[in-house]
C-alpha positions as CSV (number, residue, x, y, z in Angstrom):
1,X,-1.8,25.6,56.2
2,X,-0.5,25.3,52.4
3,X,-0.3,22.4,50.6
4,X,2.8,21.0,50.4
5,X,4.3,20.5,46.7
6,X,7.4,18.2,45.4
7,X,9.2,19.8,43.3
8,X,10.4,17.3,41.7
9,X,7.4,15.8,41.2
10,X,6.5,19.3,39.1
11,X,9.9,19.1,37.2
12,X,9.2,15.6,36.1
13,X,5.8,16.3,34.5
14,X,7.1,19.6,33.2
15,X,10.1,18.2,31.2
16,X,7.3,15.2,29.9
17,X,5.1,17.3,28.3
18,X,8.0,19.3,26.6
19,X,8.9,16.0,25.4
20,X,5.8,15.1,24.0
21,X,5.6,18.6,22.5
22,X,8.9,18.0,21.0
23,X,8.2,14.5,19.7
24,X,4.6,15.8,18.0
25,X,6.5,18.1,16.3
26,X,9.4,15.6,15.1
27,X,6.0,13.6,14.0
28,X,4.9,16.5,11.9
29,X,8.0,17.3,10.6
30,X,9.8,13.6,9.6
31,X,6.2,12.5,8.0
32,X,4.1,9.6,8.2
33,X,4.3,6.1,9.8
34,X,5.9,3.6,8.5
35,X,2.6,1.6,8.2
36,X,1.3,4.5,6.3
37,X,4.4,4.0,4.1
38,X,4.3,0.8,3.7
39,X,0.6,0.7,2.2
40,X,1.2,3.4,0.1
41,X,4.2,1.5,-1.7
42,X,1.9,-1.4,-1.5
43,X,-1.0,0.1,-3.4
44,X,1.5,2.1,-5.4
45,X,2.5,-1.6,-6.8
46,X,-0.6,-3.4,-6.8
47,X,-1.7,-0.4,-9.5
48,X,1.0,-0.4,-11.6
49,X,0.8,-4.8,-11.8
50,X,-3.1,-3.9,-12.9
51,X,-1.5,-1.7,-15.4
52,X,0.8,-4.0,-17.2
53,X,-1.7,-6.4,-17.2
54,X,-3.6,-4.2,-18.7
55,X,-1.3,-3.2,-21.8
56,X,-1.2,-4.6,-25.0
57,X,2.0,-6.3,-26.3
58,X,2.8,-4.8,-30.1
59,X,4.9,-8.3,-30.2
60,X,1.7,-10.5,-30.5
61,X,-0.1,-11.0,-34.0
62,X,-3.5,-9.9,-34.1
């Protein structure tokens, strides 16, 4: 005697892993995380901060 399968059961996990295929994709495609983001702007401002404190004012009398 054959097993007996629910198709819907089948369905179900079919139409999930087309969704996760679908949402890696949309990963790929839309970019990075927004933590990822976020640090980048972070470190993108902590350097430029080192930078102006690194400049020298023509103002100031040497």
């Amino acid at each position: 005697m054959a097993e007996v399968i629910n198709l819907n059961h089948f369905r179900k996990a079919k139409r999930k892993a087309e969704k996760e295929t679908r949402a890696v994709a949309n990963r790929v495609r839309h970019g990075r995380r927004k933590d990822d983001r976020a640090r980048q702007r972070q470190e993108a401002e902590r350097r430029q901060r080192d930078l102006d404190g690194r400049n020298l004012d023509d103002d100031e009398p040497a």
